[in-house]
PAKOLGU-954922 format. One record per residue (C-alpha): x, y, z. Coordinates in Angstrom, 1 decimal, m for minus. Each point is the difference from the previous one (the first is absolute). Layout:
{{X; Y; Z}} ...
***
This chain:
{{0.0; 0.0; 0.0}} {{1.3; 3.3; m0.7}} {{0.7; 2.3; 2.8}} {{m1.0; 3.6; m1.6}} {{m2.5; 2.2; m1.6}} {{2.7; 0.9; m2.8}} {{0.8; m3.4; m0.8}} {{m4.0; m1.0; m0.3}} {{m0.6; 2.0; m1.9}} {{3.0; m0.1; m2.5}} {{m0.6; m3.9; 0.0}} {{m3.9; 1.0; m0.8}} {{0.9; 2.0; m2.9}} {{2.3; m2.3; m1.1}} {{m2.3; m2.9; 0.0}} {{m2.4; 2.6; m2.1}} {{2.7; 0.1; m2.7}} {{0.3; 3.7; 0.9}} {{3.3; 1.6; m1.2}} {{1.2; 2.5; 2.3}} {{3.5; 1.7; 1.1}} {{1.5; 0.1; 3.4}} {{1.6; 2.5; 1.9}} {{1.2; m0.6; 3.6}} {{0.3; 3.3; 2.0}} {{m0.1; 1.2; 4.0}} {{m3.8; 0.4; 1.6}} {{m2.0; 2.9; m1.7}} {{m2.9; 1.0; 1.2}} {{m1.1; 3.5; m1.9}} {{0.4; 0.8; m3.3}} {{2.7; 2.6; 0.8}} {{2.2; m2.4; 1.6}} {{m0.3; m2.1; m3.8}} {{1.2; 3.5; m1.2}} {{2.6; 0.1; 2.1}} {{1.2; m3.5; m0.1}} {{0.0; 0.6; m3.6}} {{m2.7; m2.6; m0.9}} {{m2.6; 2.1; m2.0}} {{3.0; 1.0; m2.7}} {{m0.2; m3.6; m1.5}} {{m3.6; 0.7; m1.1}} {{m3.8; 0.4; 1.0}} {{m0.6; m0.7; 3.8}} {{m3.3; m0.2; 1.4}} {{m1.3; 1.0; 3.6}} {{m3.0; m1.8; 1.1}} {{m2.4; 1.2; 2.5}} {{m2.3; m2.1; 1.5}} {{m3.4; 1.4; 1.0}} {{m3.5; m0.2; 1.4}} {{m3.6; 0.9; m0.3}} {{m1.4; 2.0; 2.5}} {{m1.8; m2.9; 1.7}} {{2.9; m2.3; m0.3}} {{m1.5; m2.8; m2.0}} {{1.7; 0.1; m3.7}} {{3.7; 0.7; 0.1}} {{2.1; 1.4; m3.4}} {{3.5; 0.0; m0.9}} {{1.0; 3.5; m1.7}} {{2.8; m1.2; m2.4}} {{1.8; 3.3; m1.8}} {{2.8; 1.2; m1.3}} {{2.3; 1.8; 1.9}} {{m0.3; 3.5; m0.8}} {{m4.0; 0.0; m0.2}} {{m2.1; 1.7; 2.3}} {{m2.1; m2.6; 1.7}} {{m3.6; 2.2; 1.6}} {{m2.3; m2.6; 2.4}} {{m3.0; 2.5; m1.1}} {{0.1; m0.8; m3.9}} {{1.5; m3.0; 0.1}} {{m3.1; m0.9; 2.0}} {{m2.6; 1.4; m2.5}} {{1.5; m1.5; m2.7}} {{0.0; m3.8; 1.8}} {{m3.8; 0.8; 1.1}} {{1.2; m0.2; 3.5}} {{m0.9; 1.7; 3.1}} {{3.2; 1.9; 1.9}} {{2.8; m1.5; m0.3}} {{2.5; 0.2; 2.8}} {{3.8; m1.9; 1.0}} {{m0.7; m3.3; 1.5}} {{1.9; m0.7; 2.9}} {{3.4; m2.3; 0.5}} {{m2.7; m3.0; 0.7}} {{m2.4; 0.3; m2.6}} {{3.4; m0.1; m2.4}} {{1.3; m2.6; 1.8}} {{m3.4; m2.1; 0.0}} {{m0.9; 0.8; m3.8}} {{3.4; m0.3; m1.0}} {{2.5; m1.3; 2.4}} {{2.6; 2.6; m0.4}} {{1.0; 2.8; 2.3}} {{0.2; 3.8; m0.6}} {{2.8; 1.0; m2.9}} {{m0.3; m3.7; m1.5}} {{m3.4; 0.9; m1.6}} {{m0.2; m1.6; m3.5}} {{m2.9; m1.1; m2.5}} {{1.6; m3.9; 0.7}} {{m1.1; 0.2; 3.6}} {{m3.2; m1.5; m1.7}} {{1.4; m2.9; 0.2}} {{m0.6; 0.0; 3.7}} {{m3.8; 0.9; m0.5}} {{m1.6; m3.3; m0.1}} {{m3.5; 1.4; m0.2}} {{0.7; 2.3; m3.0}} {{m1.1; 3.1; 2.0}} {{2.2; 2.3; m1.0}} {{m0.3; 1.9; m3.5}} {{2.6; 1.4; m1.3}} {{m0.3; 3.4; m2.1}} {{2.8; 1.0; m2.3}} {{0.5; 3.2; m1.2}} {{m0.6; m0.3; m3.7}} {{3.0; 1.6; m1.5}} {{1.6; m3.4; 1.5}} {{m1.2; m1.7; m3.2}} {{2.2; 1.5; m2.2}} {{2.9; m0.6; 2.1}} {{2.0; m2.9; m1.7}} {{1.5; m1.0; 4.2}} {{m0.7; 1.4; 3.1}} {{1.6; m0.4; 3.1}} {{m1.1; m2.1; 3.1}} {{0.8; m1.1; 3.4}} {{m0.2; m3.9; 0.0}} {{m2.0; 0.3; 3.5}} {{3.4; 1.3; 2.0}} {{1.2; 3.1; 0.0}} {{3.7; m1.5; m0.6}} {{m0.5; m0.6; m3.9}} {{m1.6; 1.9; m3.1}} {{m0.9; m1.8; m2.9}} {{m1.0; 0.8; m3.2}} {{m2.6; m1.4; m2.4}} {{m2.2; 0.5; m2.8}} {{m3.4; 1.8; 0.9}} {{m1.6; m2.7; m2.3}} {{0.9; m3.0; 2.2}} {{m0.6; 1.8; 3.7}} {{m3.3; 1.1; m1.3}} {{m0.6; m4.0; m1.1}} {{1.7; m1.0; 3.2}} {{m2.6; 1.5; 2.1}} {{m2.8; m0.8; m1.8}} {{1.2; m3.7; m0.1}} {{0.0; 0.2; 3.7}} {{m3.5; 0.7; 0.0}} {{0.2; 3.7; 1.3}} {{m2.1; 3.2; m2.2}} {{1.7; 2.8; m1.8}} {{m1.3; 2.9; m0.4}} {{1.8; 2.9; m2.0}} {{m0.1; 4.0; 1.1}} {{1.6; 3.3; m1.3}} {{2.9; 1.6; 1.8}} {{1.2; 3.3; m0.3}} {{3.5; 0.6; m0.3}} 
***
């Protein structure tokens, strides 16, 4: 049995036939600690913020480029959702068993009950790889927007698309 997240998940995307590329680095938990570390300069990084409604009963995962402005109010009203808000360190951990800083659209792997859906901004599309954690904050990989978008919905979990500003 393996003994990490990252290596889970690698193995899952490997047993998917996913093609991916691998870079080892220290913990990052922020987007500005990728820019620093020097990450983002080998191409299009994602931050993923995970979210609520305001009752607490459906729970999305904002997937969007780096550099795009990410407003709960309209992303809301373009998902149909009542307010959205951050879910806390144990909704993540229950919907997607990772922690704060290792936030990733793979951490649907962990969401056995397909709860979670994950929204992408839609300028992802016509990105030919994007950049991921692999479920720890420790690695980024990249892949094809293509095969995380068919990854997810193999897994059983809904994606829904929105518009970001930059």
């Amino acid at each position: 049995m393996m003994e990490n997240a990252k290596e889970r998940t690698l193995a899952a995307l490997d047993a998917a036939g996913i093609r991916y590329d691998k870079l080892e680095h220290p913990v990052v938990c922020t987007m500005e600690e990728m820019d620093a570390a020097g990450i983002t300069a080998r191409g299009n990084v994602c931050k993923n913020l995970f979210v609520r409604d305001q009752k607490g009963k459906n729970h999305f995962l904002i997937v969007a480029l780096e550099e795009k402005k990410v407003d709960l109010t309209d992303v809301a009203d373009q998902i149909g959702s009542s307010r959205l808000s951050f879910a806390s360190p144990e909704r993540l951990e229950k919907y997607l068993g990772v922690s704060q800083g290792s936030v990733s659209p793979l951490g649907i792997l962990n969401d056995e009950e397909h709860e979670v859906i994950v929204v992408f901004d839609q300028d992802l599309r016509t990105r030919k790889e994007i950049g991921i954690h692999p479920n720890e904050n420790t690695a980024t990989i990249w892949l094809s927007f293509r095969d995380l978008r068919s990854f997810i919905e193999k897994q059983g979990n809904e994606v829904d698309f929105v518009k970001l500003p930059k």
